[in-house]
C-alpha positions as CSV (number, residue, x, y, z in Angstrom):
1,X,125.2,230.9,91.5
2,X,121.6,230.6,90.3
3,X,119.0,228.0,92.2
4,X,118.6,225.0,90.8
5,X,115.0,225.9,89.6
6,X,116.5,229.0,87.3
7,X,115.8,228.4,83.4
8,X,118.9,225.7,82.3
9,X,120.8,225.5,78.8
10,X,121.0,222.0,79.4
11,X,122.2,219.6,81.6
12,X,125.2,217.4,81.9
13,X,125.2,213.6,82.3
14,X,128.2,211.3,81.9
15,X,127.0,207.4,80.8
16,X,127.3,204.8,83.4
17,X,130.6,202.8,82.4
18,X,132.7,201.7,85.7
19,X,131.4,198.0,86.5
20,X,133.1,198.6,90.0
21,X,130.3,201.4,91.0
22,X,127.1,198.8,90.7
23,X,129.0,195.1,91.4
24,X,127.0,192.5,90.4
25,X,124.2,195.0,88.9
26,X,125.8,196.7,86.4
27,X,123.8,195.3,83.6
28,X,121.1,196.6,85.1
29,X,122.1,200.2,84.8
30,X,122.4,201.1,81.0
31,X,118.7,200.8,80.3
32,X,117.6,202.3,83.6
33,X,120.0,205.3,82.6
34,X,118.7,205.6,78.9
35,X,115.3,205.9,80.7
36,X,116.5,208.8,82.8
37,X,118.1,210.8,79.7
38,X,115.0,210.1,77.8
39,X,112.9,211.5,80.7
40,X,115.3,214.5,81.2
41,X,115.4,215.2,77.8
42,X,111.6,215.8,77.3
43,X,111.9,218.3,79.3
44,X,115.5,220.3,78.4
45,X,118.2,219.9,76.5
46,X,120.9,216.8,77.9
47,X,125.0,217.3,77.1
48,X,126.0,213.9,77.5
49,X,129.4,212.3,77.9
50,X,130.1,208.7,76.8
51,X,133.5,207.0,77.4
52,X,136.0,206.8,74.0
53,X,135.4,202.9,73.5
54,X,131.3,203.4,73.2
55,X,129.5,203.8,70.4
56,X,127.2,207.2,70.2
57,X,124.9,205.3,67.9
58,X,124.6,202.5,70.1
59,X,123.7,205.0,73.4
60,X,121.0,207.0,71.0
61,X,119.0,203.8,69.9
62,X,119.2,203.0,73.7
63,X,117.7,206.6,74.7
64,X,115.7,206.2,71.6
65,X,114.1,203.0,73.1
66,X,113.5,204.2,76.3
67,X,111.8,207.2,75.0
68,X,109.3,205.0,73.2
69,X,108.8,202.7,76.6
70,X,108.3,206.2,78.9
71,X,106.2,208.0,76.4
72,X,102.9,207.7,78.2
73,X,104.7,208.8,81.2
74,X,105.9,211.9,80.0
75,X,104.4,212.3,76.4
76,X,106.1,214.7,74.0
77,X,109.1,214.6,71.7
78,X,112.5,214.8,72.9
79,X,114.9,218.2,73.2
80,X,118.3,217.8,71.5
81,X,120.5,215.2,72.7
82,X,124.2,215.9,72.3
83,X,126.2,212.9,72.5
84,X,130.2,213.0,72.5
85,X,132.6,211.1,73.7
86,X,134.7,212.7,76.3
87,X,136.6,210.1,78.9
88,X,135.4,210.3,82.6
89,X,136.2,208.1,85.7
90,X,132.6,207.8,86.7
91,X,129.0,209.0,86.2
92,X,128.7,211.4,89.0
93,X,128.5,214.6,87.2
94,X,127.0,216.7,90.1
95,X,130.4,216.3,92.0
96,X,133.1,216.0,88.9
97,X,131.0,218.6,86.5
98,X,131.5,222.2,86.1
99,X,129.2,224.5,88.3
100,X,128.1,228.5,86.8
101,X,127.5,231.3,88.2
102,X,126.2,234.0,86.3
103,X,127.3,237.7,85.9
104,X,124.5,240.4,88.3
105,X,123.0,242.6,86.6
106,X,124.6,245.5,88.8
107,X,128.4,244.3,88.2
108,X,131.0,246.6,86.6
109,X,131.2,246.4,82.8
110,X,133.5,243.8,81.0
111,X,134.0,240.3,81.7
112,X,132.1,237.0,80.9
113,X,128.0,237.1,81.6
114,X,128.8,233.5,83.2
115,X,132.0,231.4,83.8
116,X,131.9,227.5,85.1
117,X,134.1,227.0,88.3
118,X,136.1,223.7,87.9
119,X,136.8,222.9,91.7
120,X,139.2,220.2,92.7
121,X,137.8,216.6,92.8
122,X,139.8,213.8,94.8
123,X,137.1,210.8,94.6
124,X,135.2,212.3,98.1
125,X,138.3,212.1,99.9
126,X,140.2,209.5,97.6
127,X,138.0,206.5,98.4
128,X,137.8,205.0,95.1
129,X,140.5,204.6,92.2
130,X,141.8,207.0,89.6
131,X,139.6,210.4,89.5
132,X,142.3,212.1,87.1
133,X,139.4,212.1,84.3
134,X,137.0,213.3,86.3
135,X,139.0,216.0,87.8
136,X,139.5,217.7,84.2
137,X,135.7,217.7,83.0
138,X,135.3,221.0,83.3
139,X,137.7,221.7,81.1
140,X,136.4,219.6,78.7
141,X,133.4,220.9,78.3
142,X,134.3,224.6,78.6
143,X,136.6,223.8,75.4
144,X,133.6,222.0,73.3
145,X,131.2,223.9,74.9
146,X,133.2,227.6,74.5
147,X,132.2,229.2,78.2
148,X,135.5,230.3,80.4
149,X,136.4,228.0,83.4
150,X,138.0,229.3,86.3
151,X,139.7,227.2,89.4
152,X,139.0,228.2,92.9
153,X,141.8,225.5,94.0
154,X,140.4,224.0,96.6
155,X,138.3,220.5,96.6
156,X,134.4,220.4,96.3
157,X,132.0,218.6,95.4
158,X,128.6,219.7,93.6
159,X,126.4,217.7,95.5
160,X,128.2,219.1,99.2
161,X,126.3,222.6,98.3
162,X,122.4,224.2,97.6
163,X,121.7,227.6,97.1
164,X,118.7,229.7,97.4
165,X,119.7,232.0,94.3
166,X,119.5,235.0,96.9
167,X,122.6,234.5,98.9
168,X,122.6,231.6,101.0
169,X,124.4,228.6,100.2
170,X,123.7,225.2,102.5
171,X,126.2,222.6,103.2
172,X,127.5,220.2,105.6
173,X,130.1,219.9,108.6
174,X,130.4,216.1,107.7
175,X,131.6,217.0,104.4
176,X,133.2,220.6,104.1
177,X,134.9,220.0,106.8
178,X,136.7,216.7,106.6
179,X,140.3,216.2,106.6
180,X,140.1,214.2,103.1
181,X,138.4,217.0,101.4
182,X,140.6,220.3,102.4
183,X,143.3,219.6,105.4
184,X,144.5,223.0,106.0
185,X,141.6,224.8,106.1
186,X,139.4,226.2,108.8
187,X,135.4,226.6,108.4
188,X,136.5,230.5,108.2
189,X,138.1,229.8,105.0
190,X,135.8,227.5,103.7
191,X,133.6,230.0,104.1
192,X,135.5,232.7,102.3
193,X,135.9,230.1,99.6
194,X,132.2,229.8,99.2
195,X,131.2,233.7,99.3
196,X,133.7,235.0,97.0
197,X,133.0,231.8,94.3
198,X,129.4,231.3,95.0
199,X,128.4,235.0,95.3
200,X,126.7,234.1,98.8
201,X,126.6,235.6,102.3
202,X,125.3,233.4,104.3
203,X,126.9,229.9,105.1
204,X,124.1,227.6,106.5
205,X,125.8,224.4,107.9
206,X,123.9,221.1,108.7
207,X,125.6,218.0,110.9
208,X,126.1,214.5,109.8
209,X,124.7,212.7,106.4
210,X,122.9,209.7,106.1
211,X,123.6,206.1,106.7
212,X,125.3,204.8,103.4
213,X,126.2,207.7,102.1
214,X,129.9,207.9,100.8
215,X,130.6,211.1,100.1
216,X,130.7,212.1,104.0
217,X,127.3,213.7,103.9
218,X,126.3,215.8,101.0
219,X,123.5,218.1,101.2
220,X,121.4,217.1,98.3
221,X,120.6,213.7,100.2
222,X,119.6,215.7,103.2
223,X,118.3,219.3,102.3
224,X,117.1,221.0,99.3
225,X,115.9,224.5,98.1
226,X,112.6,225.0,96.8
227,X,112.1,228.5,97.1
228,X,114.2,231.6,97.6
229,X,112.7,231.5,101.3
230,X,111.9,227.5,101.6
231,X,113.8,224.4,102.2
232,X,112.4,220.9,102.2
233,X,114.6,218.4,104.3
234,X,113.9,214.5,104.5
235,X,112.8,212.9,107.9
236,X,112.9,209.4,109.4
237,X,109.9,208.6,111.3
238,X,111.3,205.5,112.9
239,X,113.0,206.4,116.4
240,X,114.8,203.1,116.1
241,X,116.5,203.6,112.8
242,X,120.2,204.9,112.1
243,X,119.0,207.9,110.8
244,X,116.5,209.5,113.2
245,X,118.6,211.2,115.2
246,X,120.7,212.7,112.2
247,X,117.9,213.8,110.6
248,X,116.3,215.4,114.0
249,X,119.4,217.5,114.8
250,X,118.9,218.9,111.3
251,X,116.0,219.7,111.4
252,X,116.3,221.3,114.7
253,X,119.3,223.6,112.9
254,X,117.3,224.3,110.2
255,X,114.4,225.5,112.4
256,X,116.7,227.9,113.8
257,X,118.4,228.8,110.3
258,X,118.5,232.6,109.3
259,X,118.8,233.6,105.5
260,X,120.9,236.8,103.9
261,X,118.1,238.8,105.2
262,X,118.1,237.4,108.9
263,X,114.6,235.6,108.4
264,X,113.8,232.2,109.5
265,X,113.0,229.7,106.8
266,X,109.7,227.9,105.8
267,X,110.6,224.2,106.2
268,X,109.0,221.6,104.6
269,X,109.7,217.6,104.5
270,X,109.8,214.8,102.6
271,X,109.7,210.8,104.2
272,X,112.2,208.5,104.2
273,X,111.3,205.4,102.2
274,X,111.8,202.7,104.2
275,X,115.4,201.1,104.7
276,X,117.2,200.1,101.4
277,X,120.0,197.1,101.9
278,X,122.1,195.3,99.6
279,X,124.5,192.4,100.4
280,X,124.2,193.7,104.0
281,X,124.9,197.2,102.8
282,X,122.3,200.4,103.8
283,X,121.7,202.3,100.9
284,X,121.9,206.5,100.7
285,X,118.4,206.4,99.6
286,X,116.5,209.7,100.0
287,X,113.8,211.5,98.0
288,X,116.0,214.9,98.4
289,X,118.2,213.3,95.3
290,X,115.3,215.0,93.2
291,X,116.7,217.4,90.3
292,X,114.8,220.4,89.3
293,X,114.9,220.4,85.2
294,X,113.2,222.5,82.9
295,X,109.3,222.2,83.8
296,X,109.7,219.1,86.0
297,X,111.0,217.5,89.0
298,X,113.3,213.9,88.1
299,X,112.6,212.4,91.5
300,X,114.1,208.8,92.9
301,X,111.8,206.2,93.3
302,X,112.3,203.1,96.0
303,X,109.4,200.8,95.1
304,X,107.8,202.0,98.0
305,X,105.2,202.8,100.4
306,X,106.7,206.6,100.6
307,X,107.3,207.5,96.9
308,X,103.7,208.4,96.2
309,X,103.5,210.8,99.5
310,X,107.7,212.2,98.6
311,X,106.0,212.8,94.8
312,X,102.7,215.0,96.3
313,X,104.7,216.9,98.5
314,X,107.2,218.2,95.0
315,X,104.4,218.5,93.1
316,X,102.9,220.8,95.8
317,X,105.9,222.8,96.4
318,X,106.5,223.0,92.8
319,X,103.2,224.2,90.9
320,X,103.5,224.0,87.0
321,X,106.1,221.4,87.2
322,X,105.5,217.8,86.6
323,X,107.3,215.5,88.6
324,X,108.5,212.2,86.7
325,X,109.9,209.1,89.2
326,X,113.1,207.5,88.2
327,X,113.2,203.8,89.1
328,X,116.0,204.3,91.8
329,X,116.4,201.1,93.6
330,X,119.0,199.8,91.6
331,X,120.8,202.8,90.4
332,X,121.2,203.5,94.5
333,X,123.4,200.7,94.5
334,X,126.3,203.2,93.2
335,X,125.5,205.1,96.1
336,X,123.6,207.9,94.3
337,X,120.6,208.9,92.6
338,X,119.4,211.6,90.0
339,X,120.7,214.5,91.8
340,X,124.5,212.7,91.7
341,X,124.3,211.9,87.9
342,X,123.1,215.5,86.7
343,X,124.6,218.9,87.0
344,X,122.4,221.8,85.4
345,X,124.1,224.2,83.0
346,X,121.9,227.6,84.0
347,X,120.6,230.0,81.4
348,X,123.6,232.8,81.1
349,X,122.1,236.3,81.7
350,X,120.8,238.7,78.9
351,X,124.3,240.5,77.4
């Protein structure tokens, strides 16, 4: 599986449609979204599904819109736009959408450069409503798109894993591991699962998630990749708040992390913006959401005191990239960011 920063094709989105996800704030959403696309889509390519009852017109002179309002943002004119309807549960492509992996250079002759692995998706554990939809995406888009799927059989999530590119792959106990997700499995298979699909050697498992977070923990709210050899990881500075202690223990295990290579890791961090409640509710806000497009980084922005210092630190750790805030206080309020809603279709090898 090729790092997140490896040249994409494109990237998936699916449009925000279920009024359950955001209550009370789903109006809110559409335009916030179209802002997003148009923002991800000066930069590459965007695949994006739409439910059957929407009207693709309608979505393009939203994006279309948006594109004028973010121009001075992120100047430029914007990549193709494919717009299709294709019907879908949710708008959490990371975790419903198909994830590649790419043929190595050294393998045996014949065969696919790059196939898409459709894992099983059960709604993190069957939490929320039908997820029949979701659960066929890949599919989907291996049939419009033409690229070969494949099913491991076993349920995962995109947003539960990060790899290095170089044969490491990080993930979570909280989530892997849960009874909801894969009953009959050990970590030792989970493990085999994720070396013979992934390509990886090396399983590197963190604790718990942060508070809010639905999904049981998923890495890219926690831990990221930046570099073959560097992860950045999101700390809480406040010893009184519900995730200092989390946050500590992983960043004691990272500190003690080994890659495929037996090295230690060079670990960097990000803040925690400051508490994010609605109705009572914590938030899974975290700058980690952050996806790594073509030439930029899409990060979530809180409003607040921390996004300008979370923003530095990217732009630092990715030179030649331009990092573009996404207003994420509202869109949180489904209980993800930018990372959730994208899923990255990597640049197939050279035949």
């Amino acid at each position: 599986m090729p790092p997140e920063w490896a040249p994409h094709l494109a990237c998936y989105l699916a449009w925000p449609h279920n009024i359950e996800t955001w209550p009370g704030k789903f109006d809110l959403i559409p335009p916030i979204y179209a802002a997003m696309v148009a923002k991800m889509a000066r930069f590459e390519p965007v695949r994006l599904m739409i439910p059957a009852d929407k009207d693709p017109d309608e979505v393009r002179a939203m994006i279309s819109d948006a594109a004028h309002r973010t121009e001075i943002e992120t100047p430029g004119a914007l990549l193709p736009i494919d717009i299709f309807q294709l019907p879908n549960n949710d708008a959490w492509a990371r975790d419903h959408g198909p994830i590649f992996v790419n043929r190595l250079a050294n393998a045996a002759p014949g065969g696919p450069n790059q196939i898409a692995l459709d894992w099983l998706f059960n709604s993190w554990g069957e939490k929320y409503g039908a997820f029949d939809l979701d659960d066929v995406v890949p599919q989907k888009l291996g049939a419009r798109y033409g690229f070969d799927v494949i099913e491991p059989g076993i349920v995962l999530e995109g947003g539960s894993i990060d790899v290095n590119g170089a044969g490491s792959v990080m993930t979570t106990e909280s989530c892997l591991l849960n009874p909801n997700r894969n009953p009959t499995l050990s970590r030792a298979d989970i493990e085999d699962y994720l070396r013979t699909y992934l390509g990886v050697t090396t399983v590197l498992w963190l604790g718990d998630g942060i508070a809010g977070d639905d999904t049981d923990g998923h890495i890219d709210d926690l831990a990221r990749f930046v570099a073959a050899d560097t992860i950045v990881t999101v700390l809480e500075d406040d010893p009184a708040d519900a995730n200092y202690a989390v946050l500590q223990d992983n960043l004691a295990r990272l500190r003690a992390m080994r890659d495929q290579n037996d090295r230690p890791f060079k670990i960097e961090t990000l803040p925690m913006p400051p508490a994010l409640i609605h109705d009572g509710t914590r938030m899974p806000a975290s700058y980690a959401n952050f996806y790594i497009a073509n030439g930029s980084i899409l990060v979530p922005t809180f409003d607040a005191r921390t996004d300008a210092a979370a923003s530095a630190t990217l732009a630092r750790l990715f030179p030649g990239r331009r990092v573009v805030g996404v207003p994420s206080t509202d869109l949180v309020w489904g209980l993800g960011s930018v990372h959730c809603l994208s899923q990255q279709h990597p640049a197939p090898p050279a035949p």
